[in-house]
C-alpha positions in Angstrom: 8.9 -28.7 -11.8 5.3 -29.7 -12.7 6.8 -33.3 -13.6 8.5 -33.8 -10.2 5.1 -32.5 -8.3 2.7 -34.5 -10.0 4.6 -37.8 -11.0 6.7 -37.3 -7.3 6.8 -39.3 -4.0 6.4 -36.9 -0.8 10.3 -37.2 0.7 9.5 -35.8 4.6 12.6 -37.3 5.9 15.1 -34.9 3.2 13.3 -32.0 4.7 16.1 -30.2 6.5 13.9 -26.9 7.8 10.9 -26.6 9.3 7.8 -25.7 7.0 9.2 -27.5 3.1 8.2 -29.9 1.4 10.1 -32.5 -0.5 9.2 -34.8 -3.0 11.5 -36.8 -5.3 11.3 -38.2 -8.8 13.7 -40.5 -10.4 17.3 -38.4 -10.2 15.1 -35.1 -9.1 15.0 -33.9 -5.9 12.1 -31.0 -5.5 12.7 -29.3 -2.4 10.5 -26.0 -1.6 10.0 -23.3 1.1 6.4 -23.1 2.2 7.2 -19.8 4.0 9.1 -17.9 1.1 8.2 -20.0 -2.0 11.7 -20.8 -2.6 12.0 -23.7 -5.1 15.4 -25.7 -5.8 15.5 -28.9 -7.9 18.9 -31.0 -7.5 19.2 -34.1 -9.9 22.2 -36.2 -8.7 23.0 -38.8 -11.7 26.1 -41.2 -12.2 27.7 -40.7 -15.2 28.4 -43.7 -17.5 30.9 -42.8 -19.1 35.2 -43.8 -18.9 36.0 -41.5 -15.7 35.8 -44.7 -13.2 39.0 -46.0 -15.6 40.5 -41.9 -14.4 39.0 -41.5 -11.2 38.8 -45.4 -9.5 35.2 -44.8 -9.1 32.3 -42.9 -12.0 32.0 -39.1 -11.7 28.4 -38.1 -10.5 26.7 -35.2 -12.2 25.1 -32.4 -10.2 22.6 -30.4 -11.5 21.1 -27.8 -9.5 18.3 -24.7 -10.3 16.9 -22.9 -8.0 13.9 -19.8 -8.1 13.4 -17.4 -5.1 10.7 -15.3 -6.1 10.9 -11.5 -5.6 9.6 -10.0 -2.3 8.2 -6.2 -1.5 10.1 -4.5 0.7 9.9 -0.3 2.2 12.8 1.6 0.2 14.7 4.6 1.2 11.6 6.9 0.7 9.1 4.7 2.6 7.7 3.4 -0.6 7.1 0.2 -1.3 9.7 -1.9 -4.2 9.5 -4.6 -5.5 12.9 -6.7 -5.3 12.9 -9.3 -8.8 12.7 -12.9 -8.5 16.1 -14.7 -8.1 16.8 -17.7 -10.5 20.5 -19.3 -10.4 21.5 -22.9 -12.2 24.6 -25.0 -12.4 26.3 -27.8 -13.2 29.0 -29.9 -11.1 31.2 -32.9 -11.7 31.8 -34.3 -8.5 34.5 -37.6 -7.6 32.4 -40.1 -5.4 35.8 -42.4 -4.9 36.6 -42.8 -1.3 39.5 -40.2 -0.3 37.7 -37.6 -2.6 34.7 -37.6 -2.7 32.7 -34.6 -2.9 35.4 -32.8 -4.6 34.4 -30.9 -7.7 36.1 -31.9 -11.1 34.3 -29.7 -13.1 31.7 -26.8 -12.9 29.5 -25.0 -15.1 26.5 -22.0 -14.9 24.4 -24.2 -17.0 22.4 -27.1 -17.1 22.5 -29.8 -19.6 20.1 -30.4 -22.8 19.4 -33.5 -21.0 18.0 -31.6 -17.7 16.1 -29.1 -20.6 14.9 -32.0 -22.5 13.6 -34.1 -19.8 11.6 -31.0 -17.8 10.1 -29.8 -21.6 8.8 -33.2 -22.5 6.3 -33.1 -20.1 5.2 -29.4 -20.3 4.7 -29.9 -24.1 3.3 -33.6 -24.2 1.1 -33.7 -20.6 -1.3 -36.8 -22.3 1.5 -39.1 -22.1 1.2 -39.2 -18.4 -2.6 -38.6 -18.4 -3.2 -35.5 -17.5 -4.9 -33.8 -20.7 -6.4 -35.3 -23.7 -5.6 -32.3 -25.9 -7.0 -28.4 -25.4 -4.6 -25.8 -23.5 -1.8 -26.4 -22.0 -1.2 -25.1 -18.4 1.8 -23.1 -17.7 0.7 -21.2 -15.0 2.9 -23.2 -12.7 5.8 -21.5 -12.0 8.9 -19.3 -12.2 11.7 -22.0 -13.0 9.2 -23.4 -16.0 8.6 -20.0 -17.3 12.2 -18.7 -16.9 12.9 -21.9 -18.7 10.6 -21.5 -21.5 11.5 -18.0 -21.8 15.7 -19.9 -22.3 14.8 -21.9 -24.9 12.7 -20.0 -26.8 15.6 -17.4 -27.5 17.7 -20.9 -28.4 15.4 -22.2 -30.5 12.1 -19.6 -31.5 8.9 -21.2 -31.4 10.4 -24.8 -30.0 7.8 -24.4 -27.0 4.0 -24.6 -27.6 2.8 -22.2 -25.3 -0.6 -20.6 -25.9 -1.0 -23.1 -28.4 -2.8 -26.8 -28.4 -0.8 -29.8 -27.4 -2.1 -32.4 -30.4 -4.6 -31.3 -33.3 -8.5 -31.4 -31.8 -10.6 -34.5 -33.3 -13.6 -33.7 -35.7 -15.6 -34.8 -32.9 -14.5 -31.9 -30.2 -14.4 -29.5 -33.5 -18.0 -30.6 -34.3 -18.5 -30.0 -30.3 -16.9 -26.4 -29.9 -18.5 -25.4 -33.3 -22.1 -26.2 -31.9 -21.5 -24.7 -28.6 -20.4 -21.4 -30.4 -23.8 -21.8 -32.2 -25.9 -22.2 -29.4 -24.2 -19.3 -27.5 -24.4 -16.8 -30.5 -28.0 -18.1 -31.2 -28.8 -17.0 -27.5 -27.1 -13.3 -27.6 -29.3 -13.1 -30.6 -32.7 -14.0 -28.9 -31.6 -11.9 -25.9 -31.3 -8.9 -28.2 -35.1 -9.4 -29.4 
């Protein structure tokens, strides 16, 4: 999600409701609802493999996630509840030759390693793209990275640095924190007096 809205074009013209914004990003397609903060990512790739030798024509590969995020509403006893965030993904296999196209081969309620792989890459190496030269990593963003996070952590514990520095800090920013932490401590001190 963060990859597609920083490293995305603006797309006004895929907008198909009033109030979204669109922006796309190689395969990706970011599309989200200003009003209700609905986010779905759609990544539309040929595949390369034999099916044109099947089908007449390659298979194209769907991928689709979307996150609606939980709204209050007035229950039975006029109290407020909270209704949970909504987050659904997918796969389809779809025939692009001429007297079939759109029609669905094959479908799945996940999303490929591929799709993971791609999204995590960024999240865990930001400085690649230019963003961060080391320190914290962001992941404030978003329910679709965090719900994403959350998947691959119970695949694979501990794959996913979160809370935890993106590259090892040079002697020069550990010489730099250490002296700052000195300088602070040195002024509680003085204050104290």
């Amino acid at each position: 999600m963060a990859k597609i809205k920083t490293l995305g074009d603006d797309a006004p013209r895929l907008a198909t409701a009033d109030r979204q914004t669109v922006k796309t990003y190689k395969d990706y397609t970011l599309t989200e609802d200003v009003t209700t903060g609905k986010q779905e990512v759609v990544r539309m790739k040929v595949l390369d493999d034999d099916s044109a030798s099947y089908y007449g024509q390659p298979l194209t590969e769907e991928t689709y996630m979307s996150h609606t995020p939980g709204e209050t509403i007035i229950g039975k006893n006029k109290k407020p509840v909270k209704v949970p965030d909504e987050y659904q993904e997918g796969t389809a296999t779809l025939r692009s030759d001429r007297g079939n196209a759109g029609e669905i081969v094959d479908e799945s309620f996940e999303i490929s390693d591929e799709v993971i792989e791609e999204g995590t890459k960024f999240e865990d190496n930001l400085s690649d793209f230019g963003k961060a030269d080391g320190g914290r990593i962001d992941r404030s963003g978003g329910g679709i990275i965090t719900k994403l996070i959350k998947k691959l952590n119970t695949i694979d514990p501990g794959s996913t640095k979160r809370g935890k520095l993106s590259k090892p800090m040079s002697k020069r920013a550990k010489d730099k924190k250490q002296l700052r932490e000195a300088i602070e401590n040195f002024s509680k001190r003085n204050r104290a007096r």
